[in-house]
SERO-4910 file (N, C-alpha, C, O; in steps of 0.05 Angstrom, whole numbers):
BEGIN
 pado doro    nc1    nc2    nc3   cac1   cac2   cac3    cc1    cc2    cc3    oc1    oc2    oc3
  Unk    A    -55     23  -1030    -35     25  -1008    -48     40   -984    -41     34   -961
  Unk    A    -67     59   -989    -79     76   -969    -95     56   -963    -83     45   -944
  Unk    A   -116     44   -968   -137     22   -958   -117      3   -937   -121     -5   -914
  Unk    A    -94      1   -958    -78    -17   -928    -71    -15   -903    -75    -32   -885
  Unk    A    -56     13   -899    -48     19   -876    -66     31   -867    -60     39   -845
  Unk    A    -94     38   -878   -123     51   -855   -133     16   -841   -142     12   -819
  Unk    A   -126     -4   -862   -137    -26   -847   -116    -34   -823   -124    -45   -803
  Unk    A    -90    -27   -828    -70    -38   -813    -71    -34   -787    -65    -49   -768
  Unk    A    -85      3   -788    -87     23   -775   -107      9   -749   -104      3   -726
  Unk    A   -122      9   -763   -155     -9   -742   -140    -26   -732   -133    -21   -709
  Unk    A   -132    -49   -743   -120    -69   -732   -104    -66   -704   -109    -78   -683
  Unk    A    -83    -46   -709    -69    -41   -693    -83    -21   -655    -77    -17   -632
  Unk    A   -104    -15   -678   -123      5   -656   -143    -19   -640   -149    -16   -617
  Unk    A   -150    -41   -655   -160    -60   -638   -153    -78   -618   -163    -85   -597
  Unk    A   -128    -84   -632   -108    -94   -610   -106    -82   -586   -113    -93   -565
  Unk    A    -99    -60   -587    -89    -44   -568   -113    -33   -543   -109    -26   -520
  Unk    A   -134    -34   -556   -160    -35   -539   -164    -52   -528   -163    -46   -504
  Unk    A   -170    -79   -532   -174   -105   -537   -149   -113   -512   -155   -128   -493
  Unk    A   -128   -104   -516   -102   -104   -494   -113    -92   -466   -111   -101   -443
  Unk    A   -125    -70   -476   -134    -49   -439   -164    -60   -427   -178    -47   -410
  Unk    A   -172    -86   -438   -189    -89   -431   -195   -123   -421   -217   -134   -417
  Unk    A   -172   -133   -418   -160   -152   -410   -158   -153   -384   -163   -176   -376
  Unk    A   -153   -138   -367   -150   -133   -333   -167   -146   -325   -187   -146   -339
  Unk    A   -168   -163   -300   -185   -177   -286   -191   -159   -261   -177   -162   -240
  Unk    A   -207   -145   -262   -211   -126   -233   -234   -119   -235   -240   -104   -254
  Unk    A   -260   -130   -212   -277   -128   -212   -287   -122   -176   -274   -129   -156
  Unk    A   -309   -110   -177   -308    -91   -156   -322   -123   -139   -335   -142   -148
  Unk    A   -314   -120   -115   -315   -140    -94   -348   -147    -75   -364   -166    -76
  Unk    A   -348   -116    -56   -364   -113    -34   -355    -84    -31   -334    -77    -41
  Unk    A   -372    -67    -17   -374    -44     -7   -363    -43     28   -373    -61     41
  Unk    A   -349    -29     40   -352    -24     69   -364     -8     74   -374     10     60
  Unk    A   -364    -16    106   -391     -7    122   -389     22    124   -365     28    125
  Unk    A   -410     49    127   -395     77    121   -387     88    136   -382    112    133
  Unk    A   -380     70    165   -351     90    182   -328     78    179   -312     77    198
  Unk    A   -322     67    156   -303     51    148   -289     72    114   -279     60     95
  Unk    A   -294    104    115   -289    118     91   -260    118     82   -253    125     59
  Unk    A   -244    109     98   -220    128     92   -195    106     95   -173    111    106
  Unk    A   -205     76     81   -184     60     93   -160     58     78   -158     58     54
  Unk    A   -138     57     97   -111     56     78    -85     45     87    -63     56     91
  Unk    A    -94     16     91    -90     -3     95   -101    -28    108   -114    -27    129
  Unk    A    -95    -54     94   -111    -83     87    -86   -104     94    -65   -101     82
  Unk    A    -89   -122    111    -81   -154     97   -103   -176    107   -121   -175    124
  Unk    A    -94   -194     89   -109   -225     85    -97   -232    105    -73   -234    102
  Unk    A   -108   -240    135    -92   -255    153   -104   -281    158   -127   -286    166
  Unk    A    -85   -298    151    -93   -325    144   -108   -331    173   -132   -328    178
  Unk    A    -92   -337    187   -101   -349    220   -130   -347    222   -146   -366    227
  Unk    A   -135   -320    218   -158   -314    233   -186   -314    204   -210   -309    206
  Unk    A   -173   -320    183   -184   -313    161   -210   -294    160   -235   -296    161
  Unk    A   -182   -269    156   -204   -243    156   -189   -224    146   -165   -221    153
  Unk    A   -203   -206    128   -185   -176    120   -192   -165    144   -214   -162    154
  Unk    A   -155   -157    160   -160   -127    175   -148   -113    163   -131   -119    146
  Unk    A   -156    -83    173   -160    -66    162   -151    -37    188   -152    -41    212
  Unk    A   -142    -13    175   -140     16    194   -146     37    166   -142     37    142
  Unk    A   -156     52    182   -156     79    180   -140    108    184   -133    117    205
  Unk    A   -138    118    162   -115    144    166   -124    164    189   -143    163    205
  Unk    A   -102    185    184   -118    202    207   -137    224    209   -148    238    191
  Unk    A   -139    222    240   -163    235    241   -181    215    252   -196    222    269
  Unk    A   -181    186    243   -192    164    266   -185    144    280   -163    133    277
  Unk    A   -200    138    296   -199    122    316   -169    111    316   -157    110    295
  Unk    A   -153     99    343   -137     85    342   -148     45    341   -147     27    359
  Unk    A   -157     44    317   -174     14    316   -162      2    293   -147     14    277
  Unk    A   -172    -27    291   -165    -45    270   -198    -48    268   -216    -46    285
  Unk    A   -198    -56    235   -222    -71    233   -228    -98    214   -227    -96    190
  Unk    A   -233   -115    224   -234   -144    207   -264   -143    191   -284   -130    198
  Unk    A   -262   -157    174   -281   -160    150   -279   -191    145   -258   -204    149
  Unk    A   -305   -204    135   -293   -237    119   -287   -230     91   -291   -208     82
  Unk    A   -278   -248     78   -270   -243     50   -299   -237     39   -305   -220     23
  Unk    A   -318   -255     51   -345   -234     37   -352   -207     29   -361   -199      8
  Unk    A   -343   -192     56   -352   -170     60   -364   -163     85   -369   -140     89
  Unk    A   -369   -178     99   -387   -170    129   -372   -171    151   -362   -188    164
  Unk    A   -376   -137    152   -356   -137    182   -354   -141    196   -377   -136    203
  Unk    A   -338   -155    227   -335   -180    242   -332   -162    269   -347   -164    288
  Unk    A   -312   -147    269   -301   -141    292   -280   -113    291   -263   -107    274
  Unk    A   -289   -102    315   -265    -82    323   -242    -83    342   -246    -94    364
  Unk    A   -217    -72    335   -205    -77    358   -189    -54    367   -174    -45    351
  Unk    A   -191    -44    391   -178    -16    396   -143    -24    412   -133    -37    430
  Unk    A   -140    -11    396   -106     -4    407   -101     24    422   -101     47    413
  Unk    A    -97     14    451   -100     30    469    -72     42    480    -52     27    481
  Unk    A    -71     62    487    -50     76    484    -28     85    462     -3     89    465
  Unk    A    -48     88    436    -33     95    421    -53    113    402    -76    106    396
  Unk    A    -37    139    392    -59    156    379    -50    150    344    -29    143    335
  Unk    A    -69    153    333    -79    152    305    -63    184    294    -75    204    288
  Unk    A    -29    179    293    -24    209    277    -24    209    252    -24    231    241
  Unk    A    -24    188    237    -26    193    210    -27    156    197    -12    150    179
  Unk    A    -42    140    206    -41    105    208    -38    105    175    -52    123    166
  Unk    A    -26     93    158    -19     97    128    -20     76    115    -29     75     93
  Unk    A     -8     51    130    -11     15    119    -10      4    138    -10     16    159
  Unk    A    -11    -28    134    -22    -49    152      1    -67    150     14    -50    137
  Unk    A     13    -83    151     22   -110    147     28   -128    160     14   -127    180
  Unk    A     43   -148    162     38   -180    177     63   -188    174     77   -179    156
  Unk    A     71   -207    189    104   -228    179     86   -252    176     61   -254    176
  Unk    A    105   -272    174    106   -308    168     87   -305    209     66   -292    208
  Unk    A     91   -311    225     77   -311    246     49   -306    254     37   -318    272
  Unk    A     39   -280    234      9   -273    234     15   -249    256      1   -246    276
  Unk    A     31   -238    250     31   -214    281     28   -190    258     41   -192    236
  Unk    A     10   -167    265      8   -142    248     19   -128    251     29   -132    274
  Unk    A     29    -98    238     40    -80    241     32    -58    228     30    -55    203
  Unk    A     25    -35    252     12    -11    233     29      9    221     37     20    241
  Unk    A     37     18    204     54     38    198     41     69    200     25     81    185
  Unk    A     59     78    230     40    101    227     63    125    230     74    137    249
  Unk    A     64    126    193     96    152    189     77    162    165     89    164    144
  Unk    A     49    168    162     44    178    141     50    211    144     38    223    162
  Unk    A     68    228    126     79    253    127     76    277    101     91    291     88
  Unk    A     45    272    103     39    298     75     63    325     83     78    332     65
  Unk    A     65    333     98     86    357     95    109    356     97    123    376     98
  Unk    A    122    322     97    150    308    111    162    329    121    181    341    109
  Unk    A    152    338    147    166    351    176    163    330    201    178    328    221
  Unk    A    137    316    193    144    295    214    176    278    228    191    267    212
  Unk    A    181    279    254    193    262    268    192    246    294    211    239    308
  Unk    A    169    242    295    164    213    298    151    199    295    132    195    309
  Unk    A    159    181    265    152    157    252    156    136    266    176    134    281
  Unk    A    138    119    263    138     95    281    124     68    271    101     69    260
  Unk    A    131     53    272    120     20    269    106      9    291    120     -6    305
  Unk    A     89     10    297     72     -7    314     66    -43    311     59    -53    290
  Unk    A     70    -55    331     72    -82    322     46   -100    346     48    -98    371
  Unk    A     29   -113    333      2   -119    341     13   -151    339     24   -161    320
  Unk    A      3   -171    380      9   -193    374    -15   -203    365    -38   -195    370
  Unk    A     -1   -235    341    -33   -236    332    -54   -262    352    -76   -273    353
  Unk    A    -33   -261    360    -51   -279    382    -75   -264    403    -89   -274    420
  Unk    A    -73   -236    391    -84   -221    415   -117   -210    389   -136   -195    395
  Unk    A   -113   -219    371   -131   -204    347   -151   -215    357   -159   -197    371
  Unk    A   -168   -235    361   -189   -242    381   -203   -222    402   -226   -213    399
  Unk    A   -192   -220    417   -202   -196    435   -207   -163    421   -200   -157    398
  Unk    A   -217   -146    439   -233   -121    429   -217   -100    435   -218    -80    421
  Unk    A   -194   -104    465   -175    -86    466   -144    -98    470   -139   -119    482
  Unk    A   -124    -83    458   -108    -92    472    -77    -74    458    -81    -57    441
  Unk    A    -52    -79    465    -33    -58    466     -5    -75    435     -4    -95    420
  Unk    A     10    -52    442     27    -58    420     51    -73    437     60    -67    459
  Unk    A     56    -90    421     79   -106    430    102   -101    425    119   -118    431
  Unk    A    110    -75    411    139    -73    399    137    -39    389    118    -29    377
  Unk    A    157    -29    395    141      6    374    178      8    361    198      7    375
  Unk    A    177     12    334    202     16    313    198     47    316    176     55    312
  Unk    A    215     63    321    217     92    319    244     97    292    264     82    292
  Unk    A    241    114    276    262    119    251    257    147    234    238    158    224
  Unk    A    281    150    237    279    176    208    293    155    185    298    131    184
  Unk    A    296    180    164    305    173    142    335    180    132    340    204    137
  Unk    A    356    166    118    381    179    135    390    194    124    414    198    130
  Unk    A    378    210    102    380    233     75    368    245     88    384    262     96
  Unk    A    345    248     99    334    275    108    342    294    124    349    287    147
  Unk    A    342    318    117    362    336    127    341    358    137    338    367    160
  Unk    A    331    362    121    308    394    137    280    375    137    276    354    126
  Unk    A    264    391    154    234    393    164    218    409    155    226    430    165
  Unk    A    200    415    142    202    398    108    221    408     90    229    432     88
  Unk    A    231    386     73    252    400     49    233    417     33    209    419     38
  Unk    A    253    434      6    251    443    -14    228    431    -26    229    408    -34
  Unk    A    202    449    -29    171    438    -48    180    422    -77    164    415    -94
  Unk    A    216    415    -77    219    404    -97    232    373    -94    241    358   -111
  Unk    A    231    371    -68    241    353    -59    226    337    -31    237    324    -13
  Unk    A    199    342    -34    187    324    -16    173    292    -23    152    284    -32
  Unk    A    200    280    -13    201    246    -23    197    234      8    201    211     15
  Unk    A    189    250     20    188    231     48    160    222     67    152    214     89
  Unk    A    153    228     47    116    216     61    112    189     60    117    182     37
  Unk    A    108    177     69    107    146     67     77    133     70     63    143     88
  Unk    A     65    114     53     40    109     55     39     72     50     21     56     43
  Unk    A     70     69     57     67     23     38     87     23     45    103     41     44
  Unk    A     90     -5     58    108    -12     78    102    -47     77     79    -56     81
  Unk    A    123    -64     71    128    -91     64    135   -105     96    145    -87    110
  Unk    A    131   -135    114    153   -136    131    162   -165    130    145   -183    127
  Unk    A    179   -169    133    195   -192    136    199   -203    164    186   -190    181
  Unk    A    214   -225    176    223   -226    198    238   -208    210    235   -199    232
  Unk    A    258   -201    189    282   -192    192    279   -159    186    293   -143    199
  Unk    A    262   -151    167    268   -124    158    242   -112    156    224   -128    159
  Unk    A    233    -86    151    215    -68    147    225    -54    117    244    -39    116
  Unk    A    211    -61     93    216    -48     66    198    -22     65    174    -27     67
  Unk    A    204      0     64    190     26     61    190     36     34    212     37     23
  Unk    A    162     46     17    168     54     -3    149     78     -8    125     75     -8
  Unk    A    161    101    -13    160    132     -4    137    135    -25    135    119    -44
  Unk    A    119    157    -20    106    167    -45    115    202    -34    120    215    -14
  Unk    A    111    205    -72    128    232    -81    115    255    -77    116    264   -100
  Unk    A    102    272    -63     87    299    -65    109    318    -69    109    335    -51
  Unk    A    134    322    -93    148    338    -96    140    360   -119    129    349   -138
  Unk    A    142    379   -120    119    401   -136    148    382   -166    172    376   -163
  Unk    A    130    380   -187    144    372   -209    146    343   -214    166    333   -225
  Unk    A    120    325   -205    120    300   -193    140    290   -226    141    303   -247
  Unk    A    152    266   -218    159    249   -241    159    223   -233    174    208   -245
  Unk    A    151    217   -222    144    187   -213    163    176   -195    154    154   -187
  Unk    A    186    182   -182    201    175   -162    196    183   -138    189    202   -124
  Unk    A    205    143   -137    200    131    -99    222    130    -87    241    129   -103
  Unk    A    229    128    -62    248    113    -51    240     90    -38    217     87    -28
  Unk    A    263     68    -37    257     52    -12    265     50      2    286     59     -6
  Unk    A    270     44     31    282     45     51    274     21     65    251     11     65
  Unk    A    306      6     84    299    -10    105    313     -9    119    337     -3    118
  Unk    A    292    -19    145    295    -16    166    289    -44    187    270    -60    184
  Unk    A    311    -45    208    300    -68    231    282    -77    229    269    -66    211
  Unk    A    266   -100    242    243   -109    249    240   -112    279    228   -130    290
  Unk    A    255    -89    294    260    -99    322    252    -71    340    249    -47    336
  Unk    A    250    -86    360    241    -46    384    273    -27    385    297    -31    380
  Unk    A    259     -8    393    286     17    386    276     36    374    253     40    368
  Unk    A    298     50    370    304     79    349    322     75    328    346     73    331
  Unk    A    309     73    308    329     60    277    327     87    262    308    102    266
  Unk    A    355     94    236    365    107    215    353     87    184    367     68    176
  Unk    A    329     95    171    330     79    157    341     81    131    339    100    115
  Unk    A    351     62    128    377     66    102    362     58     73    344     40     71
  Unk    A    375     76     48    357     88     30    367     62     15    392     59     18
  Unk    A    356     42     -1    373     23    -18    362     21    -44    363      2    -59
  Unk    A    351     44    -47    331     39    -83    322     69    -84    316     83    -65
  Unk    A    322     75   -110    310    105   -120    299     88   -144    313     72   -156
  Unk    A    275     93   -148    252     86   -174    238     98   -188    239    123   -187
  Unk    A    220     82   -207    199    110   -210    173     88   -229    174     70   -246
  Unk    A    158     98   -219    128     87   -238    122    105   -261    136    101   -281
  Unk    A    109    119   -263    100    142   -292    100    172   -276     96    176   -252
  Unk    A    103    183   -288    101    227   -280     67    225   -290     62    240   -309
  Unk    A     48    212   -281     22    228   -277     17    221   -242      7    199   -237
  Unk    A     22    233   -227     11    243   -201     -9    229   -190     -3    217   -169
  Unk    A    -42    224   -204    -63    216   -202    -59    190   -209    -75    174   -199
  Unk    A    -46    183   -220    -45    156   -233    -19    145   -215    -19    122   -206
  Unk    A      0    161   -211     27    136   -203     42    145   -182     66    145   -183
  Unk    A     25    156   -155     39    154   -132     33    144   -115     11    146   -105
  Unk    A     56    124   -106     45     98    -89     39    102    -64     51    119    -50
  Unk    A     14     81    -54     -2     87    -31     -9     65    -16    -26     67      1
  Unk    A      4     38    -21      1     18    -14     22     -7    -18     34    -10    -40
  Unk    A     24    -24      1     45    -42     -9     30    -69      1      8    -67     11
  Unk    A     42    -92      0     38   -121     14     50   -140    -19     51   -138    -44
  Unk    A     56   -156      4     73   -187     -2     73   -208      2     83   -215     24
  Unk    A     63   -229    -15     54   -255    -23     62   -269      1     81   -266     15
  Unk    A     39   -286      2     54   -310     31     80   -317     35     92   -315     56
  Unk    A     96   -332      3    123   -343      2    142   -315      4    165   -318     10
  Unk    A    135   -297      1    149   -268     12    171   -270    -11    194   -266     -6
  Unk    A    160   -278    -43    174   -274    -70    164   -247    -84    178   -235   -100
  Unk    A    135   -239    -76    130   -218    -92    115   -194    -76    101   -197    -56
  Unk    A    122   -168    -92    121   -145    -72     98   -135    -94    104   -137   -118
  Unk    A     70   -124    -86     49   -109    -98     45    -78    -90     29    -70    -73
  Unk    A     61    -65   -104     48    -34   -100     25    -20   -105     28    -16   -129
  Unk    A      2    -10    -99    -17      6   -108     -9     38   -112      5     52    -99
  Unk    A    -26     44   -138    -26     72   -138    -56     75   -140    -70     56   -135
  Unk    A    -68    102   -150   -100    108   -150   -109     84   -179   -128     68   -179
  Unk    A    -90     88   -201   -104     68   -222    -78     41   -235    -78     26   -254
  Unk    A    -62     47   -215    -48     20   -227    -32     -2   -207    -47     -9   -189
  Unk    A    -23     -7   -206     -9    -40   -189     20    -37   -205     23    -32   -229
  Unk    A     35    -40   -189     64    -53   -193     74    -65   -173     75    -60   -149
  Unk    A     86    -95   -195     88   -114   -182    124   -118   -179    138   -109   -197
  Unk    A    133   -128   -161    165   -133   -160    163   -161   -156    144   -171   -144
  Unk    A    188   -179   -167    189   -208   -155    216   -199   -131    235   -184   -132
  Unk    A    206   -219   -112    227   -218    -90    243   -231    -82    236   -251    -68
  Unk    A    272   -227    -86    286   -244    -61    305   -228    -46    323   -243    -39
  Unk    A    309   -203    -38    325   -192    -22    329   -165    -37    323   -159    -60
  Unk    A    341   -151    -19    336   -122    -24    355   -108    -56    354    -85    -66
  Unk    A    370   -132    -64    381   -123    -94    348   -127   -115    349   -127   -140
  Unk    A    327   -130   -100    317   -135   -118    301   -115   -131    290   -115   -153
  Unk    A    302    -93   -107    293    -59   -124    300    -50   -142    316    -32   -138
  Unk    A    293    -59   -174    307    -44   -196    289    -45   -208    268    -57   -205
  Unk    A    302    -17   -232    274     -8   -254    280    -32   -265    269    -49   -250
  Unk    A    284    -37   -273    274    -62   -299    266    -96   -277    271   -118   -288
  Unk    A    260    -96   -261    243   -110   -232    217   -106   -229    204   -119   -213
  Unk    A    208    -89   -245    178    -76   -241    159    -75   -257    155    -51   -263
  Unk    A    144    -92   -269    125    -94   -281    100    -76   -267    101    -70   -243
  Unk    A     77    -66   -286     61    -47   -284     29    -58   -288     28    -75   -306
  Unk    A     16    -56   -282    -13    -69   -283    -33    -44   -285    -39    -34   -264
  Unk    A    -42    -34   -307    -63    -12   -313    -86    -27   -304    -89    -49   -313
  Unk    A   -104    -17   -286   -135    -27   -275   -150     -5   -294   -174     -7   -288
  Unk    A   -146     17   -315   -165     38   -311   -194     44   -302   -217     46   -310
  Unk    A   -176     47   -282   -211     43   -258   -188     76   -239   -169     68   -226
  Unk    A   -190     94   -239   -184    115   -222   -197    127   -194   -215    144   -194
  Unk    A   -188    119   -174   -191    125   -150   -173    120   -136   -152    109   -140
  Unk    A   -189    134   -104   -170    136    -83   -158    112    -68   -156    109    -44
  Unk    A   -148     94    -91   -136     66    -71   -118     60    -57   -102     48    -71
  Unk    A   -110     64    -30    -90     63    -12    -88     41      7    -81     42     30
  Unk    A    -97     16     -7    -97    -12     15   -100    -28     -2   -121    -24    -14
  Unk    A    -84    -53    -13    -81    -77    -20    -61    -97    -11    -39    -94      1
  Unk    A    -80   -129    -24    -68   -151      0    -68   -176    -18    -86   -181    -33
  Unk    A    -50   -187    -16    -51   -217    -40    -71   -238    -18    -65   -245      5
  Unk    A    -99   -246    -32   -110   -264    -20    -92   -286    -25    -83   -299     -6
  Unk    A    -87   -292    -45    -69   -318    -47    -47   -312    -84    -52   -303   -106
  Unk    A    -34   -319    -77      0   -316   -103    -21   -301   -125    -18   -276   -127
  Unk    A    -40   -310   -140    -61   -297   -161    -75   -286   -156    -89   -285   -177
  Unk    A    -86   -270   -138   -101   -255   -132    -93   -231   -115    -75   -232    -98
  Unk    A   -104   -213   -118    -95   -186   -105   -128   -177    -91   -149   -184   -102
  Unk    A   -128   -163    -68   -158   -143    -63   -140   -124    -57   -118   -124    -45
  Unk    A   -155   -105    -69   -150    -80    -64   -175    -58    -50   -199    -65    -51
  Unk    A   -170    -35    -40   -187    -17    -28   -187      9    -28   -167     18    -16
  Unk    A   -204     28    -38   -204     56    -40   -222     71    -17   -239     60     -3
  Unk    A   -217     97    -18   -230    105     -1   -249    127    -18   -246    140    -38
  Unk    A   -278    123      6   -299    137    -11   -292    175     -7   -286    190     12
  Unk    A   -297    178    -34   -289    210    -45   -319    222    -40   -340    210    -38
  Unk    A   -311    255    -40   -338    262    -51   -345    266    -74   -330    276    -90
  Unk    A   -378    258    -80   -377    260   -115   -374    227   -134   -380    222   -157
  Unk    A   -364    213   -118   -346    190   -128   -365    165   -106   -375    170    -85
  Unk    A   -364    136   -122   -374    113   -106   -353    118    -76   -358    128    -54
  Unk    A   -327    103    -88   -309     92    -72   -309     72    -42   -324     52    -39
  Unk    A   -297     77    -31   -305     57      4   -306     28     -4   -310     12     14
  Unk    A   -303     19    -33   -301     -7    -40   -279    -28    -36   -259    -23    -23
  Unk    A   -282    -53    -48   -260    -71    -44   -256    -93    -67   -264   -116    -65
  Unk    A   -246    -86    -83   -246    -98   -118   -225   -118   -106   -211   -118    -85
  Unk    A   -232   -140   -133   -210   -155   -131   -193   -157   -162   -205   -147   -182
  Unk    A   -173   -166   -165   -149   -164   -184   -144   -191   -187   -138   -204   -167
  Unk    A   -145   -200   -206   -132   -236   -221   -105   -220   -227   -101   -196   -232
  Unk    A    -90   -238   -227    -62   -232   -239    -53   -253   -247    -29   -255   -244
  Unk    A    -68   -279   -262    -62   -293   -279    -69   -284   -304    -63   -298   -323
***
């Protein structure tokens, strides 16, 4: 009986290995090294090229890449400062949008959406076509309670119609809860309204989200954290629920704050280089 359940035992221990080692994520291409700190990516079909920004502290620029890896082009966005650039994203049209509400101490107020025409991604300089200004419509103090800071924002979804926001947690006592929030897709000063409370896992390092983007047919929503992916299927904003969220372990741990569906099965993703650590890379993800 003991010989059995030590064999059962293995069995069950091989499986389960054998399970974490299944992930299709293999490291891509490297960027170029004034390219350290990127944290946020999309696949823009039109022009077929990853662009790309940087958090703050640099430049107010975009930067395009080919799916190879060799970088193409810069483009400066002029008259607008780099306070905290956090994600990237795109509608059905090919027009970009920088999300620049990133709020490590959530005292920030003024968060803003920047909206890039994409007809203008060609050229080397040029301005924003639209600026979304918004708080959040829970937030009450500048910064809340060290037990309650849910308002930093780093992944941001867009639609025609809407802006999906989904919060990462720096609240002392992490437990894995996000919010989401949406908002207009239009110029102004918007209240963005809270329509989802979630949660990935209570390890910190592992499950606070830092990245978002959404499949061409705009059915599925990809979150990044440092070592995992969660995926939502989409059709409208009932569709934020815990049991909506499948989880994708890469164990591969780093600083990844930019991912982009090249196409429905595939994901690239991007970290930024640490010290001590490779990073500055650009893996890609099967999700068949």
């Amino acid at each position: 009986m003991k010989k059995f359940s030590f064999l059962l035992f293995l069995a069950t221990l091989t499986a389960c290995q054998t399970k974490s080692q299944v992930v299709d994520f293999n490291e891509t291409f490297a960027l170029e090294k004034p390219h350290k700190e990127v944290s946020g990516m999309v696949f823009h079909e039109p022009t077929d090229k990853l662009w790309m920004l940087q958090d703050k502290g640099n430049p107010a620029e975009l930067y395009a890449y080919t799916t190879k890896g060799t970088f193409a082009q810069t483009l400066k966005i002029i008259n607008q400062e780099n306070t905290d650039w956090e994600d990237l994203s795109q509608d059905k049209n090919g027009n970009l949008y920088i999300g620049n509400f990133g709020n490590n101490d959530n005292k920030r107020q003024d968060l803003r959406i920047l909206k890039i025409d994409g007809t203008k991604l060609n050229e080397s300089v040029t301005e924003v076509s639209q600026i979304t200004t918004f708080t959040y419509e829970d937030q009450k103090d500048f910064p809340p309670k060290k037990s309650n800071l849910l308002y930093d924002c780093e992944a941001f979804v867009t639609t025609d119609d809407y802006f999906y926001l989904f919060t990462k947690n720096r609240s002392k006592g992490f437990d894995g809860t996000f919010y989401v929030y949406k908002l207009p897709n239009k110029p102004g000063n918007f209240v963005a309204k809270k329509i989802a409370t979630l949660k990935t896992c209570e390890n910190y390092k592992k499950c606070a989200v830092t990245g978002a983007a959404m499949n061409k047919a705009e059915t599925k929503i990809a979150l990044s954290t440092h070592d995992n992916v969660f995926l939502i299927d989409f059709k409208n904003e009932t569709s934020f629920t815990q049991a909506n969220i499948k989880s994708v372990a890469l164990h591969h741990n780093s600083q990844k704050e930019a991912l982009t569906f090249l196409d429905d099965e595939t994901l690239l993703i991007a970290d930024e280089k640490e010290k001590g650590t490779n990073g500055g890379k650009v893996y890609t993800l099967g999700l068949h």
